[in-house]
BATOR-749352 format. One record per residue: x, y, z of N, C-alpha, C, CB in turn. Coordinates in steps of 0.05 Angstrom, whole numbers, plus 32768, in hexadecimal, padded with zeros to 4 digits. Glycine has a CB too. Layout:
% BATOR-749352
XYZXYZXYZXYZ/...
This chain:
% BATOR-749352
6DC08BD3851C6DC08BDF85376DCE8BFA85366DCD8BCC854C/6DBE8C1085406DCD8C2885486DE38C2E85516DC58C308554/6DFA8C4085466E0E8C51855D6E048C5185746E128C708558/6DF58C6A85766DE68C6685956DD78C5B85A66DDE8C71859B/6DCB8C4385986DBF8C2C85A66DD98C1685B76DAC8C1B858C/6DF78C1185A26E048C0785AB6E168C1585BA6E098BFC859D/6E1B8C2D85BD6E248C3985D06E158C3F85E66E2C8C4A85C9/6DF78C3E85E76DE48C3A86016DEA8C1D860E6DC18C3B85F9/6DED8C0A85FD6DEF8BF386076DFB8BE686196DF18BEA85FB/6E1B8BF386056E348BF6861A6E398C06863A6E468C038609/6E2A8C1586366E2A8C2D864C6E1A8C2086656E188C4A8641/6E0D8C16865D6DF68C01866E6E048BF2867A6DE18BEE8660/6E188BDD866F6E1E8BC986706E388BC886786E188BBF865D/6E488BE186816E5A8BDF868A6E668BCA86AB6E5C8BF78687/6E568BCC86B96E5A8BC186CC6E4A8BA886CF6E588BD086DD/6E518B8F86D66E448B7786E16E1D8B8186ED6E5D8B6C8700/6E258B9586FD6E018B9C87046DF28BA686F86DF98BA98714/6E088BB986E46DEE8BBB86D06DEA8BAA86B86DEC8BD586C4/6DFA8B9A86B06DE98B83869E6DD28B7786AD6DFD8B688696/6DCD8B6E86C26DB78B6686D66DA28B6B86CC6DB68B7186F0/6D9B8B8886C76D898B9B86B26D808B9D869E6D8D8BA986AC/6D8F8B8A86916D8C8B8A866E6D7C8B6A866E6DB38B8B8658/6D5C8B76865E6D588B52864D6D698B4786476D4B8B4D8633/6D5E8B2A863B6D6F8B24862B6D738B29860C6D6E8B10862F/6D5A8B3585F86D5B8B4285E86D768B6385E86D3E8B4485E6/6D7C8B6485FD6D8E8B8185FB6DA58B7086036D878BA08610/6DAE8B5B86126DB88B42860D6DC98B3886006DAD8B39860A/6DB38B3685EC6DC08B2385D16DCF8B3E85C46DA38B0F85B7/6DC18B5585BC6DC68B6C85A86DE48B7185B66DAD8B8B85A9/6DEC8B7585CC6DFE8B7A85DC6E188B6885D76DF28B7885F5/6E1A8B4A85D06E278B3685D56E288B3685B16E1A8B1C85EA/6E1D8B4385AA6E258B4285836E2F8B5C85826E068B3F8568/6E308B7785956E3A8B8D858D6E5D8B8685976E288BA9859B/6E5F8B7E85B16E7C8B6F85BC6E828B6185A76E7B8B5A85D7/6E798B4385976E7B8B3485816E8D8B4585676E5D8B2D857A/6E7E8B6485606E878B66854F6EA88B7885536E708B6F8542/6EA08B7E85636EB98B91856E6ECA8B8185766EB58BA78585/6ED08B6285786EE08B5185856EEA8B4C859C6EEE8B51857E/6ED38B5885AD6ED58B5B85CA6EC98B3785D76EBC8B7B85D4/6EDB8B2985C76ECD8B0885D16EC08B0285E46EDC8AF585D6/6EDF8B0A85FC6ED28AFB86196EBB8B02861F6EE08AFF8633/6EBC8B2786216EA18B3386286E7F8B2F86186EA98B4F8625/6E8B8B2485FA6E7D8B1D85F36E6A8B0685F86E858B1F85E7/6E7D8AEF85FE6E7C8AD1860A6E6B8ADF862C6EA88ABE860D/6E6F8AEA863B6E6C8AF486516E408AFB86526E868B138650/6E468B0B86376E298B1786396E158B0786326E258B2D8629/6E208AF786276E0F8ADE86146E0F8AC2862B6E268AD485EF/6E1F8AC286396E1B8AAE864A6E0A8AB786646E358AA28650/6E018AD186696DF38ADF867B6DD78ADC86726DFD8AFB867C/6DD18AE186546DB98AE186436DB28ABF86416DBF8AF18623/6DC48AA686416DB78A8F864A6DB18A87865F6DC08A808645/6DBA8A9186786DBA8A9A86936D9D8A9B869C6DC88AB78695/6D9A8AB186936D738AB7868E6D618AAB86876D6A8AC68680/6D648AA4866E6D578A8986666D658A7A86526D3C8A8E865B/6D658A64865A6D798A4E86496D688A3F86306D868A328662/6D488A4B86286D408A4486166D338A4D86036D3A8A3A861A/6D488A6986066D448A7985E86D5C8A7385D46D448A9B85ED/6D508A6685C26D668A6085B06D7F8A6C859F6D5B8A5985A2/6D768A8685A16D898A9E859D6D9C8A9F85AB6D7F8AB5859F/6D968AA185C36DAA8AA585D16DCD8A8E85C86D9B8A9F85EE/6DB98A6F85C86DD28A6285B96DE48A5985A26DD28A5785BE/6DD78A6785906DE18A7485796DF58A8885786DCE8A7F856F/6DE88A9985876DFA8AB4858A6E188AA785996DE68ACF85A2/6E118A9185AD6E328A8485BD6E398A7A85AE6E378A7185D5/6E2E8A6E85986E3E8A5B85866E4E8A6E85756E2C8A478574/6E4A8A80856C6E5B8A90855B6E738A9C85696E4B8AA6854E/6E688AA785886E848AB6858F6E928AA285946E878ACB85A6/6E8C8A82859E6EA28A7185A56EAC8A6C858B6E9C8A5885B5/6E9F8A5F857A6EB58A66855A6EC58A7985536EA98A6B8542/6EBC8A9385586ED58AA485536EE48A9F85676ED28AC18551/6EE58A9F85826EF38A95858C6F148A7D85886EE08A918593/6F008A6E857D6F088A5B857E6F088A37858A6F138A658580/6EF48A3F85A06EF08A2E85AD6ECE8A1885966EED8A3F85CF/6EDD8A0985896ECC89F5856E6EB789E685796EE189DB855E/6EBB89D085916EAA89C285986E9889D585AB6EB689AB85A4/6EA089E685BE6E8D89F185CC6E7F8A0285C16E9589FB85DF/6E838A0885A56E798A1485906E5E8A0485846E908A16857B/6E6D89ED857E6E5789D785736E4489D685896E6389B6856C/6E4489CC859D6E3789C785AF6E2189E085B16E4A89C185C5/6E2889FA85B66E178A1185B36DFB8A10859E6E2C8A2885AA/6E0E8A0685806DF68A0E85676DE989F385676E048A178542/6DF289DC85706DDD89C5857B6DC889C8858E6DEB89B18586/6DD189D7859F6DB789E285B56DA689EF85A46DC089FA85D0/6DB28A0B85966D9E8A1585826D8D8A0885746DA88A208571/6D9E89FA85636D8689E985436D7C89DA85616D9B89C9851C/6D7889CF856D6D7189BA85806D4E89CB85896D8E89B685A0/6D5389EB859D6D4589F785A06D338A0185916D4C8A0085A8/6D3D8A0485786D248A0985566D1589F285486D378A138537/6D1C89D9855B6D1289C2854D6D1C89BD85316CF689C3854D/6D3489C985286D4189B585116D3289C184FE6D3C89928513/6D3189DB85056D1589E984EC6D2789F584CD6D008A1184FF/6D2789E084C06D3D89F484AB6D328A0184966D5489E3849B/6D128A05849F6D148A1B84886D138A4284986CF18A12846F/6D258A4384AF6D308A4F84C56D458A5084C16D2D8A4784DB/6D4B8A6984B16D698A6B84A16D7C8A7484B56D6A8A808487/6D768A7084D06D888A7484F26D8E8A5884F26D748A7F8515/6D7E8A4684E66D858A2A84EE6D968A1684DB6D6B8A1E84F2/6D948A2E84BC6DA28A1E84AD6DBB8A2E84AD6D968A178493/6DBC8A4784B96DE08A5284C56DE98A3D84CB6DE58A6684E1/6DDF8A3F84EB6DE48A3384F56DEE8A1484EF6DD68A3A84FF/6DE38A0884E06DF389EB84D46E0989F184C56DE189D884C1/6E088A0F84B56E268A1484A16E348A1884BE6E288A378484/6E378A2984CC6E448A2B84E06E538A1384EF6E348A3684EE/6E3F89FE84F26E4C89E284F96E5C89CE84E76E3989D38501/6E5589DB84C96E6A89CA84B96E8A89DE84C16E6089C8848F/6E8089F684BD6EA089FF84BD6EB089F384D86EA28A2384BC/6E9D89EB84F26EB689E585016EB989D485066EBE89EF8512/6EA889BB84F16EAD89A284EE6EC5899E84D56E91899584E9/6EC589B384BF6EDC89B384B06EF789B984BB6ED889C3849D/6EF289D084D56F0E89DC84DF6F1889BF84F56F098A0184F4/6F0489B384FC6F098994850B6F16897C84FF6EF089888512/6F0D897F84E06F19896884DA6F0B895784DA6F2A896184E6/6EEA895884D86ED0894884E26EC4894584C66EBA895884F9/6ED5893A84B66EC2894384966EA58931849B6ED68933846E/6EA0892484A46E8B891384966E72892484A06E8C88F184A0/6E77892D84BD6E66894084CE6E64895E84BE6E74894284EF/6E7E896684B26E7E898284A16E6A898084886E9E89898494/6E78896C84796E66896884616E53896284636E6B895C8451/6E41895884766E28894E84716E15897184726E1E8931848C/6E278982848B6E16899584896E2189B384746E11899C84A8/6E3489AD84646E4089BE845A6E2A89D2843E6E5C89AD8452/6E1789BA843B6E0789C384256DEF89DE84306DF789A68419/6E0089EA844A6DEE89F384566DFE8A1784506DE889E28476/6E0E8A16844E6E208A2A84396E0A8A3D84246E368A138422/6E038A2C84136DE38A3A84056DD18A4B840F6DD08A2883FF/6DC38A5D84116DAF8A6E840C6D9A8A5583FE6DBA8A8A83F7/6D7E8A4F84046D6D8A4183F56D688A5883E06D538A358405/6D698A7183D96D678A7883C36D7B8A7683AB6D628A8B83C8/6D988A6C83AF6DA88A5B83A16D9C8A3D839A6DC08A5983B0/6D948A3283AA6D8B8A1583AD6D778A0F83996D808A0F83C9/6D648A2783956D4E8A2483896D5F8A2C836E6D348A368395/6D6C8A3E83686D698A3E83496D7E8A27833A6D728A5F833E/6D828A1D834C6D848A0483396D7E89E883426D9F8A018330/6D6489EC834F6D5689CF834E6D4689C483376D4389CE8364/6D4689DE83296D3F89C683116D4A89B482FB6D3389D08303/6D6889AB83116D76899982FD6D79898A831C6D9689A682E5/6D7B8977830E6D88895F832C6DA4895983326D7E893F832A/6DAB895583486DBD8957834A6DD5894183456DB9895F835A/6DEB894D833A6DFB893A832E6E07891F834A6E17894E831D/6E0D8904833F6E1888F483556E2B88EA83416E0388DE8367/6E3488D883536E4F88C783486E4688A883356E6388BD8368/6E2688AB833B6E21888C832C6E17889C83156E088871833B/6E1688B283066E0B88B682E86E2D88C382E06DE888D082E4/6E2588B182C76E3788B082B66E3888C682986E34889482B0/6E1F88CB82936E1B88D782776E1488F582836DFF88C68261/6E0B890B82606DF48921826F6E12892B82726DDA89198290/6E06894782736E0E896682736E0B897282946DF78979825B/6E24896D82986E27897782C36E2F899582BE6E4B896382DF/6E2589A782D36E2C89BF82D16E3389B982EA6E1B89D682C9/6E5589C982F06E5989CC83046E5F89E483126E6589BF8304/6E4689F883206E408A0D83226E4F8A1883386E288A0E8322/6E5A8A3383316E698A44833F6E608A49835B6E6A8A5B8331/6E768A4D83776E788A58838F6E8C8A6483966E758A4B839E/6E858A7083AC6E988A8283BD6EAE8A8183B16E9D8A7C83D8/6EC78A8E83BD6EDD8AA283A36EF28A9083986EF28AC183B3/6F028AA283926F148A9C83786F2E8A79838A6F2E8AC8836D/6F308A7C839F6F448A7983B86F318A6083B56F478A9283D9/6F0F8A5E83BF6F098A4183C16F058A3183AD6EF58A3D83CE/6F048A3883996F058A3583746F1D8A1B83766F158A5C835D/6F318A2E837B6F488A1B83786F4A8A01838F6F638A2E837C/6F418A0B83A56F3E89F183BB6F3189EB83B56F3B89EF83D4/6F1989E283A46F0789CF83A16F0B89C0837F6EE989DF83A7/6F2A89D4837C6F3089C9835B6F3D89B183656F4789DE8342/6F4089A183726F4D899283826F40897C83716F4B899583A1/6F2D897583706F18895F836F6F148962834C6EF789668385/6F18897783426F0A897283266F1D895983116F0A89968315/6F36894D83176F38893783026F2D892283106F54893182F6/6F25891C831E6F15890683286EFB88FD830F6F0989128347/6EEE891B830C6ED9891782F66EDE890782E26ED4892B82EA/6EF9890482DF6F0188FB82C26EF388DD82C56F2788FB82BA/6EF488CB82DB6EE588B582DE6ECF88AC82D26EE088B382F0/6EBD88C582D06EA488C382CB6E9D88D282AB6E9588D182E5/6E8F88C982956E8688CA82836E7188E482786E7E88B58286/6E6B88EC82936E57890D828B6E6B892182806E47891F82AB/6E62893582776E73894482676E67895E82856E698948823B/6E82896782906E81897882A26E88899682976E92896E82B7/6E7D89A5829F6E7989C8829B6E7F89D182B16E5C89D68293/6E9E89D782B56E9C89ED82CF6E9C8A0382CE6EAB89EE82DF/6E8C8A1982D96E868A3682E56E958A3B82F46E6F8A3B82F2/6EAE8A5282EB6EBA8A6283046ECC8A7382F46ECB8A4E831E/6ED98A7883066EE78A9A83016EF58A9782E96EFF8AA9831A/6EF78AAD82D06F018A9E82B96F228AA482C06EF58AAB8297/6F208AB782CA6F488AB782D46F548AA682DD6F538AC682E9/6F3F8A8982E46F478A6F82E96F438A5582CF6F368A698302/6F3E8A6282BD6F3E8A5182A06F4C8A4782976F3B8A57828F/6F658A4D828F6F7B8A4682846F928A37829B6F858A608276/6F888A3C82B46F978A2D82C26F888A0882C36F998A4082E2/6F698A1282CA6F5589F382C76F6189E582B06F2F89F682BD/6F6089F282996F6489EA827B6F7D89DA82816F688A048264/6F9E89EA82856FB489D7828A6FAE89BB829A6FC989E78299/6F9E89B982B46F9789AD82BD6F87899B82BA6F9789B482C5/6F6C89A682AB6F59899282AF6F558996828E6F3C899782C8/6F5B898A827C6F55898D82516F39898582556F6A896E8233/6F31897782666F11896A82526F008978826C6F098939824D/6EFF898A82796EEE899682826EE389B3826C6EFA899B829C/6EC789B6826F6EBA89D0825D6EBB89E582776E9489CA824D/6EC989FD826F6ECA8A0B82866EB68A2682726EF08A128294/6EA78A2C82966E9B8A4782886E938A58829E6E808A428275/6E998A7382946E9E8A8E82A16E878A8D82B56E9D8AAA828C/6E858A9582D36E7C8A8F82DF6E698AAD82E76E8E8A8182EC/6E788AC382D76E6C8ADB82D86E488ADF82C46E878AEE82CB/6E508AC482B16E3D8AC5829C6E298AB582A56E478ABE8282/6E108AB782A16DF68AB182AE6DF38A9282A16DDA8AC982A6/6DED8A8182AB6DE98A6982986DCE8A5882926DFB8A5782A0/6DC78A5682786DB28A4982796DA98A3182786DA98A4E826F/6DA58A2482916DA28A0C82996D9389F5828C6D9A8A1082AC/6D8889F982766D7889EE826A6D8E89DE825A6D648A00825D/6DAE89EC82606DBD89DB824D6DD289C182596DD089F1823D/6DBC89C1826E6DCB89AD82816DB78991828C6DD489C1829E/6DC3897B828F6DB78960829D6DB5896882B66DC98945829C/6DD7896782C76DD0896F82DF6DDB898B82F26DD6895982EA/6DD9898A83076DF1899A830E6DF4899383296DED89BA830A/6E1189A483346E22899C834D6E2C89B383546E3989888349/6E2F89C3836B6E3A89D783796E5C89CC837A6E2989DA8398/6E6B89DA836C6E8A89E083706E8E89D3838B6E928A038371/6E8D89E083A26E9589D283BA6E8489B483C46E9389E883D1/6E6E89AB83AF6E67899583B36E75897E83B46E58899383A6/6E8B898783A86E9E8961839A6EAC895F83A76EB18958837E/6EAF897083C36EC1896D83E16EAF895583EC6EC1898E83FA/6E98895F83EF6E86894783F76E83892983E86E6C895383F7/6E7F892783D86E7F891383BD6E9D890683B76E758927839F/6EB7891783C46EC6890783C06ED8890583D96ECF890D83A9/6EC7890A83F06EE2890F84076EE688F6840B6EDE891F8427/6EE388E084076EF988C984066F0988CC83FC6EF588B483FE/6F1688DB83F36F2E88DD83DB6F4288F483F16F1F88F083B3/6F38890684006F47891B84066F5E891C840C6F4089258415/6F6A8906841A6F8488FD84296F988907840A6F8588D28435/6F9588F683FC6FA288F183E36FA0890A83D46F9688DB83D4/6F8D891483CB6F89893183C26F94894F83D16F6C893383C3/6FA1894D83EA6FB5896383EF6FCF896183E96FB689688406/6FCF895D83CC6FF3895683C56FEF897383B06FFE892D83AE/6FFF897C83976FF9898B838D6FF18986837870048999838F/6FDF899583726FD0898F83576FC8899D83446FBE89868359/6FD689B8834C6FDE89C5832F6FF089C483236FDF89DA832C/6FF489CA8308700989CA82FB700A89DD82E7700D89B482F4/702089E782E270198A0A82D470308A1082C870118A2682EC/70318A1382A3704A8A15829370518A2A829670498A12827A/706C8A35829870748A4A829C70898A618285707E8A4182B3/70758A72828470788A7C826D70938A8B826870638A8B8269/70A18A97825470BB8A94825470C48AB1826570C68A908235/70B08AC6826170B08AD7827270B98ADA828B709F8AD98272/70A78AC0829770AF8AC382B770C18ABA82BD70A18ABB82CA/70CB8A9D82A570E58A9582AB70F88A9F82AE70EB8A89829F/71008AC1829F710E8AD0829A71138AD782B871058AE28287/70FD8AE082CA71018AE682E071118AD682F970EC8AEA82E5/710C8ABA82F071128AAC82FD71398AAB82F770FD8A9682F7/713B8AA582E671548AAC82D671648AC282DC71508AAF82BD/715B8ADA82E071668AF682E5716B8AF38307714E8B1282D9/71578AED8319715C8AE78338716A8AD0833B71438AE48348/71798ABD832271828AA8832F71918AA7834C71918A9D831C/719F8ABE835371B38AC1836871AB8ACB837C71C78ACC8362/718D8ACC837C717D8ADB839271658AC4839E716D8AF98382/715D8ABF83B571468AB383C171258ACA83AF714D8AB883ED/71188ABA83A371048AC2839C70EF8AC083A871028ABB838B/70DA8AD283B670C68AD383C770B88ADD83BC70C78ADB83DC/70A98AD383C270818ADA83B570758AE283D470698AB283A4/706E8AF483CF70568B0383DC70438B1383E270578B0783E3/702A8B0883F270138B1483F370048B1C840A70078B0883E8/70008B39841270008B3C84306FE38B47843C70188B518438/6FC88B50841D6FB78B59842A6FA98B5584206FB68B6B8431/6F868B5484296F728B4E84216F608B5884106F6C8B4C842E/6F5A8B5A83F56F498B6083E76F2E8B7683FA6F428B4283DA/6F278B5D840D6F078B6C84126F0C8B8884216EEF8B588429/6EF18B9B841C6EFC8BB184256EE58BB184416EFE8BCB840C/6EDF8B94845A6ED18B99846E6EED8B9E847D6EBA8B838477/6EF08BAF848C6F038BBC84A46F058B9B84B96EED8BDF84B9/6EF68B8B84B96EF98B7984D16F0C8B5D84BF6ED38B7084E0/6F088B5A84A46F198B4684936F328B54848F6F0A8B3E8478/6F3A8B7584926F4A8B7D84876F5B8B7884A26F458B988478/6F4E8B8584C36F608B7984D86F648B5984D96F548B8284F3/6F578B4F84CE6F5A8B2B84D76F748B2484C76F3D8B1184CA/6F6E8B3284A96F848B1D84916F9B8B2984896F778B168472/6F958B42848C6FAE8B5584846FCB8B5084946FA58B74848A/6FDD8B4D847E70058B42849A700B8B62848B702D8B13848C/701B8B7A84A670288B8A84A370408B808490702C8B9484BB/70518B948483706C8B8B846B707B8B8E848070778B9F844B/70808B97849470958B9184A7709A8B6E84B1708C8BA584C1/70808B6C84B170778B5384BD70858B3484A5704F8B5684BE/70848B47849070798B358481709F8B2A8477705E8B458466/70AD8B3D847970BE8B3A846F70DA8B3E847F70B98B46845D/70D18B3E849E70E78B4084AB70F88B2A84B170E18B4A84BD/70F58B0D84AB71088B0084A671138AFB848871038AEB84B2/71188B03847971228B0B8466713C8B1C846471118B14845E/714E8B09844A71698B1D844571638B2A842F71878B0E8440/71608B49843771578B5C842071658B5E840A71548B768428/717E8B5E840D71998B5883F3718C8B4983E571B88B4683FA/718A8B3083F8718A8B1483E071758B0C83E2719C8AF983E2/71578B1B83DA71418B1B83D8713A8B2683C471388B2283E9/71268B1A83AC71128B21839970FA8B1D83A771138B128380/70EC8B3383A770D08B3283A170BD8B34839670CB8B3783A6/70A68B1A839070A08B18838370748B23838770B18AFF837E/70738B2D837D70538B43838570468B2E837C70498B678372/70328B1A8392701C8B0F838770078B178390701B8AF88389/70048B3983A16FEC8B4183AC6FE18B5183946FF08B5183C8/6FC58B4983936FB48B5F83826FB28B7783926F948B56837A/6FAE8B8C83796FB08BA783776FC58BB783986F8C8BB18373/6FD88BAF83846FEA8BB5839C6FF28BD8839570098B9D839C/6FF38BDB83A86FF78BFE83B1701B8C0E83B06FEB8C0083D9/701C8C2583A570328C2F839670468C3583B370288C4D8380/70328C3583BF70488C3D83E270548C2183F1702D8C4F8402/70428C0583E570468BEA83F670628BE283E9702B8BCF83F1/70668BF283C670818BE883BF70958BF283C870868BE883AA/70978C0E83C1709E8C2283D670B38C1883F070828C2C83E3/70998C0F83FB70A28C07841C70B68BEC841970828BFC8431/70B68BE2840A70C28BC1840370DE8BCB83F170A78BA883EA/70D88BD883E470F28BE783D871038BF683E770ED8BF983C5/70F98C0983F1710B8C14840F71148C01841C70FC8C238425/71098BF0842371178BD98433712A8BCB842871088BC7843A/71348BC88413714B8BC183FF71428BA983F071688BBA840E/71298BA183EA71208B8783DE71218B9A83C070FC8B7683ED/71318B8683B071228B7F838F71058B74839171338B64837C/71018B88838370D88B8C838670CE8B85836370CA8BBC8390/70BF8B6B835870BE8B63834170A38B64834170CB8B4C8339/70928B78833370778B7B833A706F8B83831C70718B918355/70718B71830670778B6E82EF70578B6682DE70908B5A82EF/70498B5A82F2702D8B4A82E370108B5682F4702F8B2182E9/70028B5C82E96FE48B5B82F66FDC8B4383096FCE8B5A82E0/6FE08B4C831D6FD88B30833A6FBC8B2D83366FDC8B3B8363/6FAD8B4583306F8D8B3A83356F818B35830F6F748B5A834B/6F898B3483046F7D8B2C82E76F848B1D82E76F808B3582D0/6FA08B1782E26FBA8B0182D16FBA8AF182EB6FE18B1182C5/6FAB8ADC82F06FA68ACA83096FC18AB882FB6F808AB8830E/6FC18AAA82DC6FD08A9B82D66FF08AA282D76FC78A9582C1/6FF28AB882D7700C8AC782D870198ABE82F770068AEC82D3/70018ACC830B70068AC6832970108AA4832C6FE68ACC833C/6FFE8A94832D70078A768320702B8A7283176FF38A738300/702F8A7982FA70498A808303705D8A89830B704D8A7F8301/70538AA2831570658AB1832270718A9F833D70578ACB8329/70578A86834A705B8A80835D70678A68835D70488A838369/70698A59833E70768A4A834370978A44833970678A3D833E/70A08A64833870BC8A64833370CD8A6B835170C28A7C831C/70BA8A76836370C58A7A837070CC8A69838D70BF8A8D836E/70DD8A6F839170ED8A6483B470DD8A5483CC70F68A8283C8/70D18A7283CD70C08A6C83E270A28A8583E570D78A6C83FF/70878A8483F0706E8A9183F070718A9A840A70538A7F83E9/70708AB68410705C8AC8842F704A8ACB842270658AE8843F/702E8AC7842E70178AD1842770088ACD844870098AC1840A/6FF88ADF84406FE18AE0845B6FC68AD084516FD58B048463/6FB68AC9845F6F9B8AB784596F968AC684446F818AB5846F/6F838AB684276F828AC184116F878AA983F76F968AD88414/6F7D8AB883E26F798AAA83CE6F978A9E83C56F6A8ABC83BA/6FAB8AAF83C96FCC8AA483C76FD58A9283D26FDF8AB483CD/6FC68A8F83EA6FD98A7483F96FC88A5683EA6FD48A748426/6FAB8A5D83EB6F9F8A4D83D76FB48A4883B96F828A5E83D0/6FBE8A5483AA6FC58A52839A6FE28A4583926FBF8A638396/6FF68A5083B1700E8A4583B3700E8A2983B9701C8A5183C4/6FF98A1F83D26FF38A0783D96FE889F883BF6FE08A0883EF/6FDC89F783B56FD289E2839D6FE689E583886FB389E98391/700089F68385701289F28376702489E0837D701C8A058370/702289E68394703889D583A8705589E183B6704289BE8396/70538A0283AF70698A0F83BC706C8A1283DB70698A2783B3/70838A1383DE708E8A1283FF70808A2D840F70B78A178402/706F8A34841A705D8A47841C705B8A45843370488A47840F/70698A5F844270608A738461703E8A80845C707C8A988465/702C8A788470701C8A88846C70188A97848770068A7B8461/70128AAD848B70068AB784A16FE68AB584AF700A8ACE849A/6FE48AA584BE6FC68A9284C06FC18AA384DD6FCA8A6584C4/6FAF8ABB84D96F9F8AC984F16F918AB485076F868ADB84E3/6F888AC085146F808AB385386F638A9D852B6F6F8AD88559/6F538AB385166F3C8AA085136F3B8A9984FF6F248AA78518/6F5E8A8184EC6F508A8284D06F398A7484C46F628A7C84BF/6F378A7184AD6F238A62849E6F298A4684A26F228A688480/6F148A3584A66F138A1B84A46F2E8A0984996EFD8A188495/6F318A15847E6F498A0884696F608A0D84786F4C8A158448/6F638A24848C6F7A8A28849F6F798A1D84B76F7F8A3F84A4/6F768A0084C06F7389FD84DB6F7A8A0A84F46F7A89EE84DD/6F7F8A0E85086F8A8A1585226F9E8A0285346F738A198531/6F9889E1851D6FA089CE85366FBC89C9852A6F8B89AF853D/6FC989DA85146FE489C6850A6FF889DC85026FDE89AF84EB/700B89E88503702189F984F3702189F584D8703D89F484FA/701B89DD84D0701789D784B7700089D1849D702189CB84BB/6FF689CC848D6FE189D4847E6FD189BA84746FEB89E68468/6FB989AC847F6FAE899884806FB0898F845C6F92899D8490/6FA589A584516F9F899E84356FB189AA84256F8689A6842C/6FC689B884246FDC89C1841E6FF489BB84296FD989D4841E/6FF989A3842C7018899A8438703189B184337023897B8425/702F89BF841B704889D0841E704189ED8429705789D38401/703389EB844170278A0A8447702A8A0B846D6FFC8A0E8438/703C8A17847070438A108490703A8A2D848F70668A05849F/702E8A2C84AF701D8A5084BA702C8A5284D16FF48A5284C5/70338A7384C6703C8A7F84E0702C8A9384EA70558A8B84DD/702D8A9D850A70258AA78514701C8ACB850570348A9F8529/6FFC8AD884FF70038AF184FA6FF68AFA85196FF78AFE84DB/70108B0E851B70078B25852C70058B43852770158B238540/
């Protein structure tokens, strides 16, 4: 959509009488331009004007289901993308309709509704993922033998939340191949010896496989287990190096932290990013080490942390040396991090971990607890 189509839009639409004016096609465009700019209510406002009109265009409740998710409001959310798939007749090869079901797992995951999440979670896929590997079947829990590939998803952060489940495999008799980030190799390896791990960057040819399984599949396949599986479950030798560090700050509180977001969209960078003021104003700067677990951290962010009187230990590559990060995190005290692959990483170690959990986090961050459903040692504080 245009600059100046969405600034016509707005201009239109400034007053209650003149929305009156607008289809509902200028409507909907209108209630996604508010959407993106985070203009909710008004958003919520235009979109409930456009069902107003007619309550059986299906778009229209799609489009409410998303702003009440960002929102926040889950069930009146659900309820929205149920009208939708409802109004498309359940058409899933209507890739609005199979959103729309990923959409309903996530706020059946942020609910706490696994059975309702997982059934629709396989909806995460693109069918052009789906397809290139239907020509292996898919792995279950009753085959025992055969070559499982267990094929790579989304990033480095859900890697590790879904590493949760991989000694469970050990039960079963197939010889498993997991796909994923190799900066996560040597940590699987400490963890998991009889898993075949393979680079997830490298193309694989399937012909060398019985079956296969999507990474975040064995949430599904094993969420009977989950209760039990948020304890920690990494474990990570610590090399003499970092021990040194640990050793040299003995007389100091050691903090690990991580305050900003990799992606470079402007709307993840306002959601996830915690200011260093923020980040570190309860803190005794004397008797503070800091410890850098943000990738590609910037010559002015130390700067700023050093002016402030913190010992600044920014000694290892955060975004290569993933295993390094690992122990960096587990010598220390205590974790600040903001939503992100670090709090993933402190939580499955099992460190005492502040996170900063924004208005709309991710699923794995609920809304309903101070504390961390699947990470018991990860209490969220407010970012503003």
């Amino acid at each position: 959509m245009g600059t100046i189509f969405k600034i016509r839009l707005q201009k239109q639409a400034n007053t209650p009488e003149n929305m009156k004016n607008l289809d509902t096609a200028s409507l909907q465009k209108l209630a996604l331009v508010q959407l993106r700019q985070r203009k909710l209510s008004k958003s919520l406002k235009t979109i409930d004007r456009a069902i107003k009109t007619d309550k059986k265009i299906a778009l229209n409740h799609f489009i409410k289901g998303r702003i009440l998710q960002e929102i926040g409001q889950l069930k009146p959310s659900n309820l929205s993308y149920s009208k939708y798939i409802s109004l498309e007749n359940k058409d899933l090869s209507n890739k609005f309709v199979r959103k729309a079901n990923f959409y309903l797992s996530l706020n059946y995951l942020s609910l706490r509704h696994f059975d309702e999440a997982l059934r629709l979670y396989k909806f995460r896929h693109s069918e052009d993922i789906l397809k290139k590997y239907e020509c292996l079947p898919k792995w279950e829990r009753s085959i025992v033998t055969g070559n499982v590939l267990v094929w790579a998803e989304q990033g480095i952060g859900d890697e590790i939340f879904f590493a949760r489940f991989l000694p469970l495999l050990e039960d079963y008799g197939a010889t498993f191949y997991l796909e994923c980030d190799k900066r996560l190799h040597e940590i699987i390896k400490q963890n998991n010896p009889n898993l075949k791990l393979l680079d997830r960057s490298v193309i694989q040819d399937l012909k060398n496989f019985d079956f296969q399984i999507a990474f975040g599949d064995l949430f599904a396949l094993f969420s009977e287990h989950i209760n039990y599986l948020n304890t920690p479950y990494i474990k990570i030798t610590v090399r003499h190096e970092i021990k040194m560090i640990a050793d040299h700050y003995k007389n100091k509180t050691i903090v690990g932290v991580s305050w900003r977001t990799l992606s470079q969209e402007p709307e993840q960078q306002k959601l996830r990013n915690v200011d260093l003021i923020q980040l570190s104003k309860n803190l005794n700067c004397a008797g503070t080490g800091l410890v850098i677990l943000q990738p590609l951290v910037l010559e002015s962010e130390i700067k700023e942390l050093k002016d402030m009187g913190f010992d600044v230990i920014n000694k290892f590559d955060a975004t290569n040396d993933i295993l390094a990060v690992f122990e960096l995190i587990s010598i220390c005290d205590q974790i600040l991090t903001n939503q992100g692959a670090v709090a993933h990483f402190a939580g499955a170690v099992g460190q005492n971990t502040l996170m900063f959990r924004p208005k709309n986090a991710r699923w794995v961050w609920t809304q309903e607890t101070d504390k961390s459903f699947f990470y018991p040692t990860i209490k969220f504080v407010k970012r503003y």
